[in-house]
FIROVEX-196892 format. One record per residue (C-alpha): chain; residue number from 0; residue in three letters; x, y, z. Coordinates in steps of 0.25 Angstrom, whole numbers, padded with zeros to 4 digits. Example, Ala and Ser with C-alpha at 12.3 -4.5 7.8 and 13.67 -1.06 7.14 Angstrom:
BEGIN
+-------+-----+-----+-------+-------+-------+
| chain |   n | res |    xx |    yy |    zz |
+-------+-----+-----+-------+-------+-------+
|     A |   0 | ALA |  0049 | -0018 |  0031 |
|     A |   1 | SER |  0055 | -0004 |  0029 |
+-------+-----+-----+-------+-------+-------+
This chain:
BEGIN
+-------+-----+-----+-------+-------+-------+
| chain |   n | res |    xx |    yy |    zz |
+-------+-----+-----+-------+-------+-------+
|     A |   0 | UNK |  0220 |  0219 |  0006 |
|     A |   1 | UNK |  0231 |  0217 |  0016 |
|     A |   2 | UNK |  0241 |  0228 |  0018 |
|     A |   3 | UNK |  0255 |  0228 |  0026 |
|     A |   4 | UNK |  0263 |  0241 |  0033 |
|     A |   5 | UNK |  0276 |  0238 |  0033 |
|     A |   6 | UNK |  0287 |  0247 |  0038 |
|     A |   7 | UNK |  0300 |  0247 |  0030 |
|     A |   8 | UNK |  0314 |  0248 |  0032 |
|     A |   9 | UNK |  0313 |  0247 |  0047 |
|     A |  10 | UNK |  0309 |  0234 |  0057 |
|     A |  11 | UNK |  0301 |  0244 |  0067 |
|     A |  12 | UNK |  0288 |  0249 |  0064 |
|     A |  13 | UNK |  0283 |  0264 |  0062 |
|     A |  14 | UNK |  0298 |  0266 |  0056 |
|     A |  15 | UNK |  0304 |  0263 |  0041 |
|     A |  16 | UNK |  0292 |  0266 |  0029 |
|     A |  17 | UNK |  0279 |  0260 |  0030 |
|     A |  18 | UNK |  0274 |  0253 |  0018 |
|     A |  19 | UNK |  0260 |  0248 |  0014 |
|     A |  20 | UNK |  0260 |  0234 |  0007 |
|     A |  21 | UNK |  0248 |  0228 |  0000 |
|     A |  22 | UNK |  0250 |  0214 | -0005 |
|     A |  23 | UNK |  0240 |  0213 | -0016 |
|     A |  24 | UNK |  0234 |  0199 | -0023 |
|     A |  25 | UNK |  0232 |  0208 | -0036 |
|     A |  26 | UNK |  0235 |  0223 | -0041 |
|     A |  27 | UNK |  0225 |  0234 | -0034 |
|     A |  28 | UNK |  0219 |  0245 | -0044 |
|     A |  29 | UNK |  0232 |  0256 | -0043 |
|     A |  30 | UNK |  0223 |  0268 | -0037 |
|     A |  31 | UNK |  0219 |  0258 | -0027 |
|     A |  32 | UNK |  0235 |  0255 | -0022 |
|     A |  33 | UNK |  0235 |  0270 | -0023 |
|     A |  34 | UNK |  0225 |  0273 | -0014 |
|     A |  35 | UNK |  0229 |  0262 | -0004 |
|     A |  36 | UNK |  0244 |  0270 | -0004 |
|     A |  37 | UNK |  0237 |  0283 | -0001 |
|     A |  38 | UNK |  0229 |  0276 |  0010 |
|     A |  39 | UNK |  0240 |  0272 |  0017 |
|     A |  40 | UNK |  0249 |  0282 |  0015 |
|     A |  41 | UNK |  0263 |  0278 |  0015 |
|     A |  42 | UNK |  0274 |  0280 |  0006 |
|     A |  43 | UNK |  0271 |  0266 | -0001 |
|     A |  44 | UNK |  0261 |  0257 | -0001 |
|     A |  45 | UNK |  0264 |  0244 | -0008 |
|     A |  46 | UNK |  0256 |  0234 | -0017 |
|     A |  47 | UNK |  0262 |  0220 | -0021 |
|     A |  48 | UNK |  0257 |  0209 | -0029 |
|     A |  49 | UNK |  0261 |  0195 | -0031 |
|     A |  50 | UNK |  0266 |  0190 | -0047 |
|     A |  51 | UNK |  0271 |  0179 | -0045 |
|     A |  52 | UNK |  0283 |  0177 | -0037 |
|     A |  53 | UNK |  0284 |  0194 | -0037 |
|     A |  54 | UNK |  0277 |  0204 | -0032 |
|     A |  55 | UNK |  0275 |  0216 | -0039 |
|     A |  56 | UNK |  0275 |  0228 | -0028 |
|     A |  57 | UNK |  0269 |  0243 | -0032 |
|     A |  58 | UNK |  0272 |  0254 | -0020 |
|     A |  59 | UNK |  0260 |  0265 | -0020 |
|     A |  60 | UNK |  0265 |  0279 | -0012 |
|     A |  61 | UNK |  0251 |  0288 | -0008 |
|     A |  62 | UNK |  0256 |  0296 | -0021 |
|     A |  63 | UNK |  0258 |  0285 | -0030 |
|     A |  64 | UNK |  0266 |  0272 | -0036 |
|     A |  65 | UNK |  0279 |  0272 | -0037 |
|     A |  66 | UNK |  0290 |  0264 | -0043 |
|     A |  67 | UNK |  0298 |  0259 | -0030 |
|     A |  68 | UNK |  0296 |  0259 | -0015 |
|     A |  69 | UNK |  0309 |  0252 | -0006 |
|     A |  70 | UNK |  0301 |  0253 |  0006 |
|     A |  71 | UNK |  0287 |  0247 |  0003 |
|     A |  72 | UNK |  0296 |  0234 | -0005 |
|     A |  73 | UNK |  0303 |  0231 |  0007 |
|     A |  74 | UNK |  0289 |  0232 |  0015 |
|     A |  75 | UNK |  0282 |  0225 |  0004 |
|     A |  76 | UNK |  0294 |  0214 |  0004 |
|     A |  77 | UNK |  0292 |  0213 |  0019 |
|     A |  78 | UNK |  0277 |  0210 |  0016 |
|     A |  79 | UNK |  0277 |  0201 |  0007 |
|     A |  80 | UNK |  0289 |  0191 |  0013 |
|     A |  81 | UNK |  0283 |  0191 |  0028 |
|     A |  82 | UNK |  0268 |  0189 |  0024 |
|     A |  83 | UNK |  0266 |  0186 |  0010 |
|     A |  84 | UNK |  0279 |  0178 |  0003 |
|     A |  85 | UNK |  0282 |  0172 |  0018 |
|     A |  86 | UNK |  0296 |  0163 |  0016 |
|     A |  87 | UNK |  0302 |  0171 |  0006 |
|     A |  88 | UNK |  0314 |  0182 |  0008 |
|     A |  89 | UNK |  0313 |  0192 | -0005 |
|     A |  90 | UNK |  0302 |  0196 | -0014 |
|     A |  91 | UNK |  0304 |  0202 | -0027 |
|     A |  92 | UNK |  0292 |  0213 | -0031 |
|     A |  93 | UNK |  0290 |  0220 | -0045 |
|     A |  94 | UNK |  0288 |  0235 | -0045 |
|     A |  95 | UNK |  0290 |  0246 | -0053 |
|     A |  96 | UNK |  0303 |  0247 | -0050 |
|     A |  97 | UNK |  0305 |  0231 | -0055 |
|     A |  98 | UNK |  0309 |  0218 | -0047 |
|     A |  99 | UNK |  0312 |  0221 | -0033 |
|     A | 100 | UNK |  0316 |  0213 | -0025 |
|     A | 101 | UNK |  0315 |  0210 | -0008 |
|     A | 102 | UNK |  0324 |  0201 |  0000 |
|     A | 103 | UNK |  0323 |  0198 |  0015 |
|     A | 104 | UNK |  0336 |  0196 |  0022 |
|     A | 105 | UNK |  0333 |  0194 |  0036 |
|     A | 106 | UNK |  0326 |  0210 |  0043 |
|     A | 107 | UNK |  0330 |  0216 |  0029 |
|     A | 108 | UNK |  0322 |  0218 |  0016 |
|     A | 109 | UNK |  0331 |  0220 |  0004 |
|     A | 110 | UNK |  0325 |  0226 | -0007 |
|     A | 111 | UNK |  0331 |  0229 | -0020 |
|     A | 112 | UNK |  0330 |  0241 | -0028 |
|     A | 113 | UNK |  0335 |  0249 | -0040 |
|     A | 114 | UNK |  0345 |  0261 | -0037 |
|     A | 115 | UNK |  0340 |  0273 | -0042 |
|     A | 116 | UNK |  0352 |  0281 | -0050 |
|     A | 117 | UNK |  0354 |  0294 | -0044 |
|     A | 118 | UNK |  0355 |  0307 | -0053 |
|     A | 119 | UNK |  0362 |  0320 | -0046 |
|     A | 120 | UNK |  0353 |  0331 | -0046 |
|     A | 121 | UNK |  0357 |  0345 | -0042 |
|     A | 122 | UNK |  0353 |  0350 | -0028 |
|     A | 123 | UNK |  0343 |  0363 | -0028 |
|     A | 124 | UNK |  0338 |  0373 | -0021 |
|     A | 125 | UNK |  0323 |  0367 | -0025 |
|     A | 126 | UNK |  0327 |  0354 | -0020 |
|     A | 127 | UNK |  0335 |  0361 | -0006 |
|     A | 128 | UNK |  0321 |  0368 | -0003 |
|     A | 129 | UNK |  0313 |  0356 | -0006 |
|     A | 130 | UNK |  0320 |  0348 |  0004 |
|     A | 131 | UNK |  0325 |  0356 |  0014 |
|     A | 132 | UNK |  0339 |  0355 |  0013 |
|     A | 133 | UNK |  0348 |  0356 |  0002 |
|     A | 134 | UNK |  0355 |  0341 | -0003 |
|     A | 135 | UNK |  0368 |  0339 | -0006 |
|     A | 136 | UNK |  0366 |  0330 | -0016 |
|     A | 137 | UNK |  0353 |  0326 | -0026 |
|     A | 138 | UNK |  0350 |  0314 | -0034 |
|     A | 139 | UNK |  0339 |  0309 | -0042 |
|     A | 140 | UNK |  0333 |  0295 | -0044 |
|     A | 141 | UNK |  0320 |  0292 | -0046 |
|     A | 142 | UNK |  0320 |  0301 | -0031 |
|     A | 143 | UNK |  0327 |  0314 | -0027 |
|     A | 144 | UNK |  0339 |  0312 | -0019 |
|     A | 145 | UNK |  0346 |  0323 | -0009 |
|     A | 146 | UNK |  0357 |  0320 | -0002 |
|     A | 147 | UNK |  0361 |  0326 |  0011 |
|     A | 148 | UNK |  0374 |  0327 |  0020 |
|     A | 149 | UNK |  0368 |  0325 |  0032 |
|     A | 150 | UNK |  0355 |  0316 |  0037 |
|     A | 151 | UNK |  0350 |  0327 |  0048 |
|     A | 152 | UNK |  0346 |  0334 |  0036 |
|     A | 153 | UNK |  0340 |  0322 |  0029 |
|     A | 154 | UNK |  0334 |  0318 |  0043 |
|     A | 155 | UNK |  0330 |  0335 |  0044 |
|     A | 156 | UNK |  0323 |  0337 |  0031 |
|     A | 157 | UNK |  0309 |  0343 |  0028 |
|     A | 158 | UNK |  0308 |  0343 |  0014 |
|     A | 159 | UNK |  0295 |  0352 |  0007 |
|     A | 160 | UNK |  0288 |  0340 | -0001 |
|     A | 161 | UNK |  0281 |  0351 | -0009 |
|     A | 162 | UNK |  0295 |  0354 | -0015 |
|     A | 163 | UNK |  0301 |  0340 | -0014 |
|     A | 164 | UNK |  0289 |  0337 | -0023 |
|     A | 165 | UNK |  0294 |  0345 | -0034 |
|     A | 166 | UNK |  0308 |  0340 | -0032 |
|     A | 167 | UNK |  0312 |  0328 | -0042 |
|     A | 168 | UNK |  0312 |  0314 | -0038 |
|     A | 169 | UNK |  0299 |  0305 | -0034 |
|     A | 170 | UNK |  0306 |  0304 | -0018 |
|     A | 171 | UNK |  0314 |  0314 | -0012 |
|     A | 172 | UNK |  0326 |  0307 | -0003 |
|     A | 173 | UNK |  0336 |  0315 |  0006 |
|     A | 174 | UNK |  0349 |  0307 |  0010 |
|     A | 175 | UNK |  0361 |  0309 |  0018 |
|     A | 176 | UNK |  0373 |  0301 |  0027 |
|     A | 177 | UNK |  0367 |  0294 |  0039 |
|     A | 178 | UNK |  0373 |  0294 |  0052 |
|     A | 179 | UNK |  0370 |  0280 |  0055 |
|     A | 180 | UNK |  0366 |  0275 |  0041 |
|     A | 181 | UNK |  0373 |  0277 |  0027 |
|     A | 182 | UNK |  0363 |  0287 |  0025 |
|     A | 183 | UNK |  0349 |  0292 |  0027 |
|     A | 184 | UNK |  0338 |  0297 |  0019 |
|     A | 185 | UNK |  0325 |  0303 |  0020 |
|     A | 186 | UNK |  0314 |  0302 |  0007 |
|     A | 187 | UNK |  0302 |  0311 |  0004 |
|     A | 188 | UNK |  0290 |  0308 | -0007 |
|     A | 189 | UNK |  0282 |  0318 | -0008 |
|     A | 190 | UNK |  0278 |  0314 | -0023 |
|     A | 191 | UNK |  0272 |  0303 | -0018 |
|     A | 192 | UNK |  0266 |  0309 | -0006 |
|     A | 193 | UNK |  0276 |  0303 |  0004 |
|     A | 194 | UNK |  0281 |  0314 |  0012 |
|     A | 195 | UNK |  0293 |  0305 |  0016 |
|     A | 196 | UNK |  0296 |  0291 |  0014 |
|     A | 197 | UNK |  0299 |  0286 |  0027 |
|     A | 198 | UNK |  0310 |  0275 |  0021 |
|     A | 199 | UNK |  0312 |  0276 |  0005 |
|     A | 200 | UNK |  0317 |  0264 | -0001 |
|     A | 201 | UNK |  0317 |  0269 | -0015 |
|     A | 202 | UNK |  0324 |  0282 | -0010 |
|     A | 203 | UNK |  0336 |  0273 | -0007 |
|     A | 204 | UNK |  0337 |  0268 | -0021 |
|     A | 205 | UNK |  0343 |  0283 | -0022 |
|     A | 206 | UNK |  0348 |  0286 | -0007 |
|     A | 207 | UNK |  0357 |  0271 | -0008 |
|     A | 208 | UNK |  0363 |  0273 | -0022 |
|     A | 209 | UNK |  0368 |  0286 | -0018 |
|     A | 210 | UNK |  0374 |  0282 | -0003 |
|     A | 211 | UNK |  0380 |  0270 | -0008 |
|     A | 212 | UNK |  0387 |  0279 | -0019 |
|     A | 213 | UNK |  0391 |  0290 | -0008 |
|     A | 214 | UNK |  0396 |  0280 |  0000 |
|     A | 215 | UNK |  0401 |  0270 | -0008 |
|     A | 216 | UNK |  0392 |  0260 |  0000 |
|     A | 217 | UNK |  0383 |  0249 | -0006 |
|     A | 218 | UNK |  0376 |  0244 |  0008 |
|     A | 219 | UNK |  0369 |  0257 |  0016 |
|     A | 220 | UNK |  0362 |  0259 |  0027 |
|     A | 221 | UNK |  0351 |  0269 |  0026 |
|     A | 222 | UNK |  0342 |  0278 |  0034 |
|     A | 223 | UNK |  0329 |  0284 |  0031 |
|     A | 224 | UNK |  0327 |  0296 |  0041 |
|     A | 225 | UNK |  0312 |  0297 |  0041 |
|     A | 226 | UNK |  0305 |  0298 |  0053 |
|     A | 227 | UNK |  0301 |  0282 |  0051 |
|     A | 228 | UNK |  0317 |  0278 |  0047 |
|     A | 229 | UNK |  0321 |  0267 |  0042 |
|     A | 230 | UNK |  0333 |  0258 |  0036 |
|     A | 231 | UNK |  0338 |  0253 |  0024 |
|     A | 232 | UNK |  0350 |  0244 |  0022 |
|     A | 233 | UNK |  0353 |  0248 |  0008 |
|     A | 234 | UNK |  0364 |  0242 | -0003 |
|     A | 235 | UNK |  0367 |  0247 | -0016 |
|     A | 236 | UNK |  0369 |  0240 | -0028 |
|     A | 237 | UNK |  0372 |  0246 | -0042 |
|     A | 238 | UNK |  0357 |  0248 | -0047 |
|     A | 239 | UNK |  0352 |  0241 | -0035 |
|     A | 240 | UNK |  0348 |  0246 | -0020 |
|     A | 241 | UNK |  0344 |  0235 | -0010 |
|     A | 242 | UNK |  0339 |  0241 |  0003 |
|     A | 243 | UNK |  0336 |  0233 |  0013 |
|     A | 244 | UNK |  0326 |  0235 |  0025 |
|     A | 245 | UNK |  0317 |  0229 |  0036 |
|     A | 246 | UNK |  0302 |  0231 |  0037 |
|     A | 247 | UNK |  0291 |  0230 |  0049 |
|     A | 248 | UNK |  0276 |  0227 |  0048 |
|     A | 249 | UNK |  0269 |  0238 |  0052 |
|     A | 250 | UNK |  0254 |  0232 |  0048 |
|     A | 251 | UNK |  0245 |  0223 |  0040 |
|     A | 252 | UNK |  0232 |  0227 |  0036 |
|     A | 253 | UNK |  0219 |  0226 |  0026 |
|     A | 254 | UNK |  0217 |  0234 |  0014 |
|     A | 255 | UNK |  0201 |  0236 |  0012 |
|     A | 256 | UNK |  0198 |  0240 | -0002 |
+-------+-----+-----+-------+-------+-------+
């Protein structure tokens, strides 16, 4: 079974998130795609199939399936319109998360996305110790969400993923201003075994919404401060957030099983 690496939201390798992508001709047995995510280790590894003029997409952490991964689409996307669907500029996949959909537009994946709503929760001492620094703002989506003044802190943090794991929120995501960017952000799983998420597309369904309402934006520029980085040009839209990236292949290789 042939497997791509493909590193998202940057053009230069060893930098953005690395995603595994397995093109498949059929479904594998679940536990098998499990096992090939704990194998390789990355905060996602991908499996799509072809139905028709579709392909369904599942993205597999080392912890388990979850219900929608920005990076390993876009990587996913870059796969399939380079070497599998040569000559055509968007692919539409179905997930857990319904139709979404990928466009090409020249270096740039767009990718479209629901908007998670945002509920304000109150900031407390468990989640100040948990993270190391105490937010100024809290939301939740189907992800935590603290909000900082300044990005040194956000770029500082050492959170204690024994206490972010009892904190609520499948992904915990610190934000705050950018210097050179609209804003930055840094995303930690430890639910799913991913200490942090080099570049969290999902996260930005809740880190866009909230910017582009704070500053009465709709087209952003965001940062991840990892120690990979990476870029996203985002816009928001109502119930909608497109984000936009480049990708790089970092590897092809088989799968022998």
């Amino acid at each position: 079974m042939k497997q791509y690496v493909v590193d998202a939201f940057t053009d230069t390798v060893f930098h953005g998130n690395p995603a595994a992508i397995c093109v498949l001709d059929e479904w594998l047995p679940e536990q098998l795609m499990m096992d090939i995510a704990k194998e390789n280790n990355f905060s996602e590894t991908a499996f799509t199939v072809k139905t028709g003029d579709a392909f369904h997409l599942r993205w597999f952490t080392p912890g388990g399936e979850i219900d929608l991964c920005g990076h390993a689409t876009l990587a996913c996307a870059y796969v399939l319109l380079n070497y599998c669907a040569v000559g055509k500029d968007s692919v539409v996949f179905k997930t857990l998360s319904g139709e979404l959909t990928v466009t090409r537009k020249e270096e740039l994946y767009e990718m479209e996305f629901p908007a998670y709503k945002l509920q304000p929760v109150h900031v407390t001492e468990k989640m100040a110790e948990a993270i190391g620094a105490r937010p100024r703002e809290a939301y939740l989506g189907r992800d935590l969400l603290c909000v900082f003044d300044d990005e040194h802190i956000v770029k500082a943090l050492e959170p204690d993923m024994n206490k972010l794991i009892e904190l609520e929120g499948l992904v915990f995501h610190a934000t705050a201003p950018g210097k050179k960017t609209d804003c930055v952000s840094r995303s930690f799983a430890p639910k799913m075994k991913v200490i942090e998420d080099p570049v969290c597309g999902s996260g930005h369904c809740h880190i866009v919404p909230y910017w582009a309402n704070r500053l009465e934006k709709r087209e952003l520029v965001a940062y991840q401060a990892s120690a990979r980085g990476g870029t996203l040009y985002c816009r928001f839209a109502g119930d909608k957030v497109f984000l936009a990236g480049k990708a790089v292949l970092f590897s092809v290789g088989e799968i022998y099983i």
